[in-house]
C-alpha positions, 0 to 999 in steps of 0.5 A: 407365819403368813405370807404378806401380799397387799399388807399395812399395818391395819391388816389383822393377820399382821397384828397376831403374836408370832413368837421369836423368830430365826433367820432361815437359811439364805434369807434375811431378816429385817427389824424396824427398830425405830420407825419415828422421826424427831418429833416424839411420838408415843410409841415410836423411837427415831430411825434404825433398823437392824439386818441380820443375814449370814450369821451377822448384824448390819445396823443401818443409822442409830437413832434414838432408843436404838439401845434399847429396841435392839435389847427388846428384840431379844439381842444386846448392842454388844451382839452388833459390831457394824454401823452404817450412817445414811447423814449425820442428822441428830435423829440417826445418830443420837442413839449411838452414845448408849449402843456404842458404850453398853455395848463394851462394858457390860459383862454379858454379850460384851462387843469383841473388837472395835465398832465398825462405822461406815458414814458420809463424810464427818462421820469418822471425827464424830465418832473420834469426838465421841470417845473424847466426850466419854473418855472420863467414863471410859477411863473409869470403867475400863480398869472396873470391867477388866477391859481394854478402851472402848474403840471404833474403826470409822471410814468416811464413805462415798457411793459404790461397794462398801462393805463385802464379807460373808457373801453380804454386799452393801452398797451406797447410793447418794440420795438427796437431802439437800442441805445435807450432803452427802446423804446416803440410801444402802443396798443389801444383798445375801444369797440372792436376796435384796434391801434397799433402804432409802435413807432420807431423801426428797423423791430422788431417782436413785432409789428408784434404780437401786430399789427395782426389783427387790425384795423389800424396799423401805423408804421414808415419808411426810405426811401432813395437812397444810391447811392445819400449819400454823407456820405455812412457809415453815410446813413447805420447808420441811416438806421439801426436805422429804418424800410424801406418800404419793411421791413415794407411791410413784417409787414403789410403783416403778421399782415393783418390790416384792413389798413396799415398807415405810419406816422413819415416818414424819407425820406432822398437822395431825396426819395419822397413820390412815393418812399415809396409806390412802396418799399413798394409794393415790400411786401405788398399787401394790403390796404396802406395810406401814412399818410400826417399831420391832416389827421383823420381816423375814424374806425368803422364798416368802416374806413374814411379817412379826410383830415382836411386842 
């Protein structure tokens, strides 16, 4: 493993195969599932992203292909009982159908117990209008399989401590993405380590405060040419709706994380990925990752970085 300092995703020593990696003791472990956007891009599924510490999996929004990165990363949806929704927009939770469902009925690894949800308000009758979207399939194989029904336990959440188990600490921050309210950020925490993932959000001081200090912050970012947009006013929409590089920059640079990491990147007119990290460069000095799915970041008393594909 070699230690990140100032890293992007052009950095070859994070390009080199590391093999399958543990998660030490006292540290934890983060895999970039889906690191994409709504749009479909090659290579990228929409956002998710999957915590392992103390033994246990904390999997943070469920877009689409989160299925079936979690079984390429060597594990199996039934392995993972805890779900926590930043906003119920489609690309966080059009993934859950398949990781709910396969996680109860196949033979191997089979989920014990009902899901676990957590999620802004709405996310409780989502889950409650799902089991009614699936019960035919649900009936069906229930008796086939020899298992009980498929069930989740969801709670309707608002900011503070959410979840406490384990010596893992989860905690909710409300960021904005207006319309879309609430929408959440998470803190994480385990052995004297912290997370701290954004959600989606315009610049908001909040992530700032949560992310200050922390081991790894993970934010989401635009990034675009307006000159290219055929639609100017739709471009400035959207836009608004989300972080550009340099603004996100001016985040990482008042938080100091050990490392700096964009996942959920929207990169629209023809923006790349270099694009991203010299806006971002504009603000922000510091240690960088432009996050790529499966890729884990193991934090402990050094942070590795692994390609898993």
């Amino acid at each position: 493993m070699r230690r990140v300092r100032s890293a992007s995703t052009h950095d070859p020593a994070l390009r080199e195969p590391q093999g399958t990696l543990r998660e030490p003791p006292g540290a934890i472990e983060v895999t970039l599932l889906g690191t994409g956007s709504p749009i479909y891009i090659n290579g990228r599924y929409s956002a998710s992203t999957l915590i392992h510490a103390g033994g246990e999996y904390l999997l943070i929004d469920c877009g689409r292909g989160a299925g079936i990165r979690i079984h390429e990363a060597g594990l199996h949806p039934g392995n993972i009982n805890k779900l926590f929704l930043t906003h119920l927009h489609s690309d966080h939770v059009v993934g859950i159908p398949d990781f709910y469902i396969t996680g109860w009925f196949t033979t191997f690894a089979r989920r014990q117990g009902p899901l676990r949800v957590w999620g802004p308000k709405g996310s409780a009758a989502m889950m409650r209008h799902l089991d009614s979207a699936f019960d035919f399939d649900m009936q069906v194989r229930a008796p086939e399989m020899r298992v009980q029904p498929n069930a989740n336990e969801t709670r309707d959440i608002g900011p503070g401590e959410v979840f406490n188990e384990g010596g893992i600490r989860v905690t909710a921050f409300e960021v904005d993405h207006r319309p879309v309210a609430p929408a959440f950020g998470y803190k994480i925490e385990y052995a004297g380590r912290t997370v701290v993932l954004s959600g989606d959000t315009r610049l908001t001081e909040a992530v700032a405060e949560h992310g200050a200090g922390a081991d790894v912050l993970i934010h989401e970012v635009i990034c675009g040419h307006k000159e290219n947009s055929p639609d100017p006013e739709a471009f400035e929409r959207i836009i608004a709706h989300h972080t550009t590089p340099q603004e996100a920059g001016t985040v990482f640079a008042r938080a100091k994380p050990r490392l700096a990491v964009y996942s959920h990147l929207t990169m629209i007119t023809g923006a790349t990925v270099e694009d991203v990290e010299a806006q971002t460069r504009e603000t922000y000095d510091g240690p960088l990752l432009v996050g790529e799915d499966l890729t884990r970041i193991t934090v402990g008393d050094e942070i590795t970085v692994e390609r898993l594909r």
